[in-house]
N, C-alpha and C positions, 0 to 999 in steps of 0.2 A: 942440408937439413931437410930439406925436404922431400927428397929421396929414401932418408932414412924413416920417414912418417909415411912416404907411400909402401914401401917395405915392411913395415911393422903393419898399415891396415892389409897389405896384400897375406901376410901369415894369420893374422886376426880372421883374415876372410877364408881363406884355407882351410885353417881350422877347425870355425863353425861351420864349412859346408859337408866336411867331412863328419861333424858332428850330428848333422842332420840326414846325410844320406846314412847313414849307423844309425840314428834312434829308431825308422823304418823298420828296422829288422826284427825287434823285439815283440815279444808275443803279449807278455802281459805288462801294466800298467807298472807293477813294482819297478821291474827289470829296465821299463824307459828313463824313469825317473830316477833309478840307482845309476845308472849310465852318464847321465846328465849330471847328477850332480858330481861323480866321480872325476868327470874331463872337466868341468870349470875347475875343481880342485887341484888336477894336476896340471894342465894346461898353463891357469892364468896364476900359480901359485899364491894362492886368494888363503886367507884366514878364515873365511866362514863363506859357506853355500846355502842356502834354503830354497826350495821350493812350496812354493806355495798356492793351493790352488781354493778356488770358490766351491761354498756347497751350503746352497740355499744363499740365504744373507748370512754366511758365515764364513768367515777363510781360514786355514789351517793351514801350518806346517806338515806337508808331507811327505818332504826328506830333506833331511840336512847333514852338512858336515862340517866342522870345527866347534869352537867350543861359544856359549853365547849367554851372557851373564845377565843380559833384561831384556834385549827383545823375545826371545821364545818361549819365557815366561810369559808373554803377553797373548799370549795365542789360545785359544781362535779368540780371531775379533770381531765384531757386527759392520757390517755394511758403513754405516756411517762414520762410522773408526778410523776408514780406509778411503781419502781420497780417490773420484776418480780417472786422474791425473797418473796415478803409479797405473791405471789397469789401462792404460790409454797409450802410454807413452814412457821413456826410458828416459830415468832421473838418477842423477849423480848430485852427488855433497854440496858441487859447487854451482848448482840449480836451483837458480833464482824461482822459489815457489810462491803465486799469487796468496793476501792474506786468506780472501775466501776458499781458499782451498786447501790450506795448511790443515794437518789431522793429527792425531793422535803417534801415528805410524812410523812420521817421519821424527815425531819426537823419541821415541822409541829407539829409530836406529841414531841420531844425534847421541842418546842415554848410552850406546851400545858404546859409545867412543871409538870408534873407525876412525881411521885416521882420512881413508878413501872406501867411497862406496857406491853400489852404480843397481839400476832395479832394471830387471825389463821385462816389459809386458809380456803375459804368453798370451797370444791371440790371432785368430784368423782373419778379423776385420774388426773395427773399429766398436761395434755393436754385441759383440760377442767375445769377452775377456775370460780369461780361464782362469786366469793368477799372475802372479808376476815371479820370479828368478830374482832374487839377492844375491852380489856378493860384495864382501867387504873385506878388507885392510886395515890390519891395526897399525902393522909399520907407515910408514912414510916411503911409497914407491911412487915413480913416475908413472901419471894417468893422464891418456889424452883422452879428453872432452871435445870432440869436434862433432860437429854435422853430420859429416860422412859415416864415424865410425859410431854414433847412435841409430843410422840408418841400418848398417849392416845387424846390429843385435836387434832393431824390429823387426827385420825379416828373419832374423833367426828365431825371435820368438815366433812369427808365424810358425815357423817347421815347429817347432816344439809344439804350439798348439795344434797341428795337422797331426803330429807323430802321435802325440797324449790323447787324440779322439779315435786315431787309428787300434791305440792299444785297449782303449777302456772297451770299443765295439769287438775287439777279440775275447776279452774278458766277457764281455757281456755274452758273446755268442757261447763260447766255453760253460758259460754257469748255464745258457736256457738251455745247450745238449745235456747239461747235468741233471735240469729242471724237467727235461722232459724225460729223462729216464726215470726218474724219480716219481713222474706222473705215473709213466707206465707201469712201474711197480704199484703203487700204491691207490691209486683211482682206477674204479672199474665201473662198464657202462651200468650194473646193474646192482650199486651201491644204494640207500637209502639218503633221504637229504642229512639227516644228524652225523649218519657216515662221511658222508662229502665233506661236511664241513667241519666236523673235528679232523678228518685231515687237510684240508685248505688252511685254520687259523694257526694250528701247528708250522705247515710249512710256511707261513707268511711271518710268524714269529720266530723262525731260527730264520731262516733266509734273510731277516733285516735287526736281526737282534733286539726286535721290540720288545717291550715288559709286558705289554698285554694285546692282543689281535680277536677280532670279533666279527661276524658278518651281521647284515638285516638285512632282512627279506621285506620286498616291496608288494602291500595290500591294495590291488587295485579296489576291489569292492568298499573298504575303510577307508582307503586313501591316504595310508599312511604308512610308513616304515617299522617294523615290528622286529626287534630281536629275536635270532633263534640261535636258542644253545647248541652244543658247548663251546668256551671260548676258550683263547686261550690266557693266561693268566688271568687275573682280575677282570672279569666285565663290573665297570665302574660307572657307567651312564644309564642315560633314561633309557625305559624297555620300549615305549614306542614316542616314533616322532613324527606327527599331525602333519600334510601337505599343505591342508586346504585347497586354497585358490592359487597358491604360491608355488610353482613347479619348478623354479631355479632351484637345482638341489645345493648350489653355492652357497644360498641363502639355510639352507639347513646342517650342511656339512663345511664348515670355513676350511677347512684342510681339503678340498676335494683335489687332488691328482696336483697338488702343490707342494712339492720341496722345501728344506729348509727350514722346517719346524719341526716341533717333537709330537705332532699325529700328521696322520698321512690318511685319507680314502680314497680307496680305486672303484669306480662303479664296475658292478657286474650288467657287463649289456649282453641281450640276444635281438639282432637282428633292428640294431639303431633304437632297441627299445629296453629303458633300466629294470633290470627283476629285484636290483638290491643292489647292497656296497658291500666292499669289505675296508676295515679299517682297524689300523695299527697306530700303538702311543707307546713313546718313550719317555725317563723321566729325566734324564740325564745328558741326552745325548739329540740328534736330527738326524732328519731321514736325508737321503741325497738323492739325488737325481735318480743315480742305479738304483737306488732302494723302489722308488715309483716304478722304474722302467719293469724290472723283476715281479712287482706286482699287477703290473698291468700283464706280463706276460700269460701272467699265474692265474688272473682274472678272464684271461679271451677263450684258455680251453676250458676253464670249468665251468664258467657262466650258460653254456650250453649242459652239461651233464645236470647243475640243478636245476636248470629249468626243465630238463626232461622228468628230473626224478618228483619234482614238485605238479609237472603234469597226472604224471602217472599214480600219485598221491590221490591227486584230486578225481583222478578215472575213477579210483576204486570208491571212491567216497561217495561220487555222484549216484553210482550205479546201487551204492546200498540204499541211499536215501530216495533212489526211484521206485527201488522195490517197497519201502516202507510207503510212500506215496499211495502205488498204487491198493497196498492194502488197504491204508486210511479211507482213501476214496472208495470202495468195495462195503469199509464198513456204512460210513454218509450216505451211502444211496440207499442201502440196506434203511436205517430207520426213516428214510422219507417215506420209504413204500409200507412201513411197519407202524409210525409214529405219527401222532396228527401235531401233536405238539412242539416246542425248540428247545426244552430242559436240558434235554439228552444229547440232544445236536451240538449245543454249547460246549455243553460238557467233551464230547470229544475234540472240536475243534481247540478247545483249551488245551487240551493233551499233547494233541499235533500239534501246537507250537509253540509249550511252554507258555503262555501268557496268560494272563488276566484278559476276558473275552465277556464286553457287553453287546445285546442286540437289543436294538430300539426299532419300534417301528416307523412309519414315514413321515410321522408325526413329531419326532425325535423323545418318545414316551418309552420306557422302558419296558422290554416286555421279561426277559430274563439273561442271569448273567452266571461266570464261572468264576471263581479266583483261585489262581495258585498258593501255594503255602506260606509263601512269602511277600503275600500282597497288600498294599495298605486297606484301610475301611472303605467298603464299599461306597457306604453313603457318603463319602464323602467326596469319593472319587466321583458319583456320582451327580452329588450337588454343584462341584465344579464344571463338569461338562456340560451340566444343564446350564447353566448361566452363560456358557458359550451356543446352546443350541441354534438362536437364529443367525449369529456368523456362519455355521457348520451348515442351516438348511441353505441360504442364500448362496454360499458359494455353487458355485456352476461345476465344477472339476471332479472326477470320479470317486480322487483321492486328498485327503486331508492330513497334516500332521497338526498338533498340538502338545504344545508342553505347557504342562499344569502345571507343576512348579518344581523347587529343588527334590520333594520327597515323595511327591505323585509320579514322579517320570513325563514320559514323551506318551502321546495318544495315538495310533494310527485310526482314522473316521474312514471307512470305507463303504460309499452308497450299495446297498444292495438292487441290485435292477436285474428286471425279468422280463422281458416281451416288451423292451422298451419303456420300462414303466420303474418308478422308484418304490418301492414297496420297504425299504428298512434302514438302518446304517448298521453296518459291524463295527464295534471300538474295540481294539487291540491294545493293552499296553506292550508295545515295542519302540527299541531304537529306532529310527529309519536307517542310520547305518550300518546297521546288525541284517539288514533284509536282504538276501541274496535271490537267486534266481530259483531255486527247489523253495524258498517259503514265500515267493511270488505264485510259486503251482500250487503249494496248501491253499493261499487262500484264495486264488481263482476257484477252488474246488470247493471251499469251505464259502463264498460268497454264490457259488454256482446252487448249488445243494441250500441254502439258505432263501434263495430266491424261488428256487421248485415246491417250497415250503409253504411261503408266501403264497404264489399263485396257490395252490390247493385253496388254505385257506380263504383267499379272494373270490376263486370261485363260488366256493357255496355261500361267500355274504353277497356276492355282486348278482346270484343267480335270486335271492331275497331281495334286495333293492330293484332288482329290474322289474322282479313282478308287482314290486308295490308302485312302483313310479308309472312303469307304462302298463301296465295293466288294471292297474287301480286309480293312481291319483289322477294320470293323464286323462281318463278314462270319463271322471269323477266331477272334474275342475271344465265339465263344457258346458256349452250354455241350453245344451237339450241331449241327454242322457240315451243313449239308444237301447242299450242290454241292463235295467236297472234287476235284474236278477245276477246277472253275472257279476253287477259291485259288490253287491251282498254276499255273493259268496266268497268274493276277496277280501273284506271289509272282515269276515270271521276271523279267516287266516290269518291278519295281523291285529286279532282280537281286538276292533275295532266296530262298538257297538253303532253302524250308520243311519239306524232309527231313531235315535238318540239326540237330543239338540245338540249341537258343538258351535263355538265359534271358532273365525280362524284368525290367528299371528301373522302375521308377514314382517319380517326383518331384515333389516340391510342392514350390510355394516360397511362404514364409509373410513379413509385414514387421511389425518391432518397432513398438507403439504408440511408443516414443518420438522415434520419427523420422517414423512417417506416421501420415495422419490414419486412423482405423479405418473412419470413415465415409464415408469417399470413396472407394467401392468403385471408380468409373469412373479415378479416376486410378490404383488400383493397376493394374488388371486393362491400361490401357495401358503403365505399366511392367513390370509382368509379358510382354506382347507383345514388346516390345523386348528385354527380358531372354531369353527364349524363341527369339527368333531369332539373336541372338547367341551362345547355348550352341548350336546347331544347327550352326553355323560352324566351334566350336572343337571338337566332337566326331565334326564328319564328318574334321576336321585331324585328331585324335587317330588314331578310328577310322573308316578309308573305308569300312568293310563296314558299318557301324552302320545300323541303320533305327529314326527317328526322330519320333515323330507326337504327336498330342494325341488325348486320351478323357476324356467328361467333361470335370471340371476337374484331370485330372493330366496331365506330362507323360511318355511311355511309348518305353522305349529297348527294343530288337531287338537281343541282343549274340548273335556263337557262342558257341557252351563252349566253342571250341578255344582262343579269344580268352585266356580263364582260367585254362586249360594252359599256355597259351605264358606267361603272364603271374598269376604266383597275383594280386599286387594290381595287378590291373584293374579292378576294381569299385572300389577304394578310389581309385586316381588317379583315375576318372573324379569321382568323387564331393569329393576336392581340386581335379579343376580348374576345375571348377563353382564351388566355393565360392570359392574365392580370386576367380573374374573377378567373382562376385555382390560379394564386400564390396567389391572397389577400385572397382566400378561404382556399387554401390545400397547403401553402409553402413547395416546394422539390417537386413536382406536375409536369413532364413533358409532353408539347403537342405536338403531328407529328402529320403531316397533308400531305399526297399525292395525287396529283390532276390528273386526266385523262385528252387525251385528250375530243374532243367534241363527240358526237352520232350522225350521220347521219339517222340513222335510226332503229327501234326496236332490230335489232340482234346485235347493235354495245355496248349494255349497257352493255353484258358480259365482252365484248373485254378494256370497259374500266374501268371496275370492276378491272378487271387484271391488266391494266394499271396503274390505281391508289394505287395498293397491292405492286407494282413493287418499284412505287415511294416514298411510305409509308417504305418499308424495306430500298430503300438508303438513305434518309432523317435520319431515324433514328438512321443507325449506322457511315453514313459517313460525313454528314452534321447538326450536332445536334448544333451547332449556331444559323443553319437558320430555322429549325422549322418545315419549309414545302416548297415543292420541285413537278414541275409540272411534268407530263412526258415529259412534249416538252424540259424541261431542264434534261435531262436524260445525252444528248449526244452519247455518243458508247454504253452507256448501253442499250437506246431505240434499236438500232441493237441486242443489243443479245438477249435479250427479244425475238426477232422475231422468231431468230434461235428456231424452231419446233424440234429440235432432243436433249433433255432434257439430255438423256444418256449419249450421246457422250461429252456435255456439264459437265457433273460429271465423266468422267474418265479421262478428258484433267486436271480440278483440282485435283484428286487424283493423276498423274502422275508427275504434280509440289509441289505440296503443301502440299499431304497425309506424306511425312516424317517431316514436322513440326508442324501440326497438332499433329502427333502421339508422335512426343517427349516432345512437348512443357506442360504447368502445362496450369488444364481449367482455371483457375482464372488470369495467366497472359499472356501466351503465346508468351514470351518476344520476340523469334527468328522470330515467324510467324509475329508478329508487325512489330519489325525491317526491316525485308526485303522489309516487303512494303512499308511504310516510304522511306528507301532506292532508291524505286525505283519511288515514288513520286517526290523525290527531283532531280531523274536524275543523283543518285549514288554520290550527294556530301553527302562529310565525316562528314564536320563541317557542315552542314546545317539538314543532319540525326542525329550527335550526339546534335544539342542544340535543335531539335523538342521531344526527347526521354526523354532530361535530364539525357544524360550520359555523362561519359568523351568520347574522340576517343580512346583510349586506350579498352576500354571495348566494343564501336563499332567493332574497330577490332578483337577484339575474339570472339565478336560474328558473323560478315561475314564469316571470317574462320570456326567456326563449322557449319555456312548455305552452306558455299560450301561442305563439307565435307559430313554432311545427303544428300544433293542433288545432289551432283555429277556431279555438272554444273559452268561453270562458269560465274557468276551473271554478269561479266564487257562485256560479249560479247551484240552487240545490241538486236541478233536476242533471244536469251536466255531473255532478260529483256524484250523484246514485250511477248515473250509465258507467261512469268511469270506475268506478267501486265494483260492481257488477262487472265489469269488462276486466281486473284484476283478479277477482274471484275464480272467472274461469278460465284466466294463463294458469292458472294452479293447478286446476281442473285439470285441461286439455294439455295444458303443453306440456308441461314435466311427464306426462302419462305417454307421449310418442314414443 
């Protein structure tokens, strides 16, 4: 018996090796698989043959023979359908199969009514299954089931799977010489991109029998992938598809260089870097492996030819937009040497870049603007920006964007700067994603030529302010006059009668910690700019005769007397109309204002320089209610002011007040408050403790340790005058170092 079983596997084995060294020989794919199925048909005299192989998640009958009344109706079927038990290993009828891995498939051939039936893998290793070989018996014939003889049909499947990889790489090699003959007829180097790729989608669309094939081109500037015509059947998707931040193109293309579904995309690379895709869809049917391979093939020669021809595209493009460049710029320089004003300037920059085009000056004040034809309301565009202007001065950065809203667009704010100096902003209505590398040169050009403008104009106001400052005011404001013929004759110049009594302004303007930073001295000091020339504006409106300027760090007003006659509150409007534009403008904004008294005569402008410095230091720390404070309202202070012996004036306060000073914290200097307070109210207890906002309780510990540093007793009269007097002139003296 057993003899007769090693006999029948020794012909078994025979047979299939002869089967295998013969499937070798075959050129194509058809031709293997017709061969195979032909010799189990006649060999094992079998009632049904099928070959079946994988493509994508889907398997198919791809040759059979005899006749099959439900399994092959079933066909193709999805991955999960198809245990992986059949693609693994060789299963007959009487194969006891695990319940979780029972399928559909095997119920299938059960349906078929076989009477014997036996599957075997085709595969080259365990991990790579191609399909499996069916055959089946409806009679009732003798089958042996053993070990040994399911070993020999796995290794036969191995050859079938080696021969089936051998035939499809000859096929595959046969179609790319057909594919590249085809190239060579058809693509040439000096084709157009539309030409390229109406013949690319074409041949990707018969080559895979897709319904519709299509390419997109990759926008590095935009960042995104952009369709370009023509396609082949229906182009039925979005025209462009957005990167962002997200460069997995997996994530934008689900089909990317993946089998097995009904689209398929092959990127076009040059050089490890993507220019685009191309991509095909079916509606019916899936692409297979070869479908990708042929595309990728189709993809590696011409992803080079469009990216030349899309260079070369761009050559031509660049070089006209140069020459237009360099005209634009030829005209820009022309009206700067022509033109004093930026009407006209505007007006072409608007030209050159298609945009809506405002310029403001350093200020962020509008001096003039252009709008395209299709641009929303100015003023309103306008109104907006302004409500952003102190984010736009404060940022630090050359370049700004801003979106105004859904129907204003996107803003581009670009500082105009000249000799190192900020003199304007350009606002652009543009995308930022729209800005390429030629309308980065318009508006270097258009910001360059805007700034040469500025300077001019700076020039002749700065070459006015220098002579009135140093040559006049500087000149003006000392305490003994050397060329009093030469003020007079600059005093004309800025029609500034200096015979005339005037008194003089001094104005600070000071900003609440709760609103600015204390430490960002450079942002205040350019709000402060902006604020400064806009009171300049509304007080030359007020008053046309006014003369206006800056000393140190105050600002210093030229008023007549007659101004004061005519008008007792003059000094106090002006000092309202300042405030009110500061809070609607810069809220936490404060303004002091100290007034001199009048000038009798050219020496006395010094005397009330001082005067007014005098009255600016007590306004601000002792009467900040009231704003602004004349000298004539001084009171004893106007007396000490007079006192000429400065020194003696600072060691009369260090000898009171130097031990609380010294003990007290800089930030609140509870004891040195207190005392004075104290001695304001005339030493009542309940009138110092509810001005302080303490109990009496903590009043009293604090008098007691002021007597204690000071070594005096606060209740006697003549002690609370020296002490009152010694407060008076920290006011004096100290705030004025």
């Amino acid at each position: 018996m057993n003899s007769r079983k090693d006999l029948l596997m020794m012909k078994i084995d025979d047979h299939l090796r002869k089967m295998a060294r013969q499937l070798v020989k075959f050129d194509t794919l058809n031709e293997t698989l017709d061969y195979l199925t032909e010799s189990f048909w006649n060999k094992f005299f079998c009632d049904y043959v099928a070959i079946i192989l994988k493509e994508g998640n889907l398997l198919k009958i791809k040759f059979e023979k005899g006749e099959s009344k439900v399994l092959a109706q079933q066909f193709p079927l999805e991955g999960q359908d198809f245990s992986p038990l059949f693609l693994t290993k060789g299963v007959a009828h009487l194969t006891e199969i695990p319940e979780d891995q029972q399928c559909r498939f095997e119920q299938y051939l059960k349906a078929e009514g076989f009477s014997n039936w036996l599957t075997v893998p085709i595969k080259e290793s365990d991990f790579d299954s191609l399909g499996i070989c069916v055959i089946g018996y409806r009679k009732s014939v003798p089958f042996v089931v053993e070990k040994s003889v399911e070993n020999l049909f796995l290794e036969f499947g191995k050859d079938i799977a080696t021969s089936i990889g051998v035939a499809i790489n000859r096929d595959n090699e046969k179609k790319k010489v057909i594919g590249i003959d085809w190239l060579k007829e058809n693509i040439y180097l000096g084709s157009s991109i539309d030409q390229l790729i109406k013949k690319i989608v074409e041949r990707a669309g018969h080559e895979t029998n897709a319904d519709s094939a299509y390419v997109y081109l990759y926008d590095e500037v935009l960042n995104e992938f952009v369709y370009h015509p023509p396609s082949y059947g229906v182009f039925g998707s979005t025209a462009k598809i957005k990167i962002h931040d997200d460069y997995n193109l997996f994530h934008h293309f689900r089909f990317l260089e993946k089998e097995g579904g009904n689209e398929l995309t092959i990127p076009l690379m040059v050089n490890l870097k993507t220019i685009g895709v191309l991509h095909v869809a079916k509606t019916t049917d899936i692409f297979t492996r070869e479908d990708k391979e042929r595309l990728q093939f189709l993809s590696s020669y011409v992803s080079v030819l469009i990216e030349n021809a899309r260079l070369y595209k761009s050559e031509l493009e660049a070089k006209s937009r140069l020459e237009k460049i360099v005209i634009q710029n030829q005209e820009l320089v022309q009206q700067t040497a022509t033109r004093e004003d930026f009407a006209e300037l505007v007006n072409t920059i608007s030209r050159m870049i298609h945009s809506t085009v405002i310029l403001y000056d350093r200020f962020f004040r509008p001096i003039t603007y252009s709008m395209t034809a299709d641009s929303n309301d100015i003023e309103q565009i306008s109104a907006v920006l302004n409500d952003k202007k102190w984010e736009i001065m404060k940022d630090a950065n050359q370049e700004q964007w801003i979106r105004l809203n859904d129907v204003l667009g996107e803003y581009g704010i670009w500082k105009v700067i000249g000799g190192k100096d900020l003199h304007g902003y350009l606002a652009i209505n543009l995308d930022k994603q729209e800005i390429d590398v030629f309308i980065r040169m318009e508006l270097n050009q258009a910001l360059n030529v805007c700034a040469i403008q500025f300077i001019k104009q700076k020039l002749v106001a700065d070459a006015k302010e220098q002579i009135k400052d140093s040559l006049f005011i500087n000149q003006l404001l000392v305490e003994k006059i050397e060329d009093k013929s030469k003020i007079a004759q600059y005093s004309s110049l800025f029609n500034f009668n200096i015979h005339e009594s005037h008194k003089i302004g001094l104005m600070s303007i000071e900003f609440n910690g709760k609103f600015y930073d204390e430490h960002d001295l450079f942002a205040q000091e350019i709000t402060k700019n902006w604020l400064w020339e806009r009171i300049r504006e509304k007080l030359s409106q007020f008053d046309p005769d006014i003369l206006l300027t800056r000393k140190d760090s105050y600002y210093v007003l030229f008023a007549s007397e007659k101004k004061e006659r005519e008008n007792k509150n003059y000094w106090e409007s002006i000092y309202h109309l300042i405030k009110k534009f500061v809070s609607n403008e810069r809220p936490g904004g404060d303004i002091f204002l100290g007034i001199s008294k009048s000038t009798e005569s050219m020496d006395d402008y010094f005397t009330c320089y001082k005067q007014a410095l005098q009255a600016l230091n007590i306004v601000s720390l002792r009467h900040k209610n009231k704003g602004f404070l004349s000298f004539n309202g001084l009171g004893s202070y106007a007396v000490l002011h007079n006192l000429h012996d400065h020194d003696t004036g600072r060691l009369f306060i260090r000898e009171y007040l130097d031990p609380l000073m010294a003990s007290g914290n800089d930030k609140t200097r509870d004891l040195f408050d207190t005392l004075h307070v104290y001695l304001q109210v005339n030493g009542n207890m309940k009138d110092t403790a509810g001005c302080l906002h303490i109990h009496v309780n903590t009043l009293k510990y604090r008098l007691g340790k002021i007597k204690e540093l000071l070594n005096l007793d606060i209740d006697d009269a003549e002690v609370r005058f020296n002490l009152m007097l010694a407060y008076k002139l920290y006011d004096l003296y100290h705030l004025s170092n």
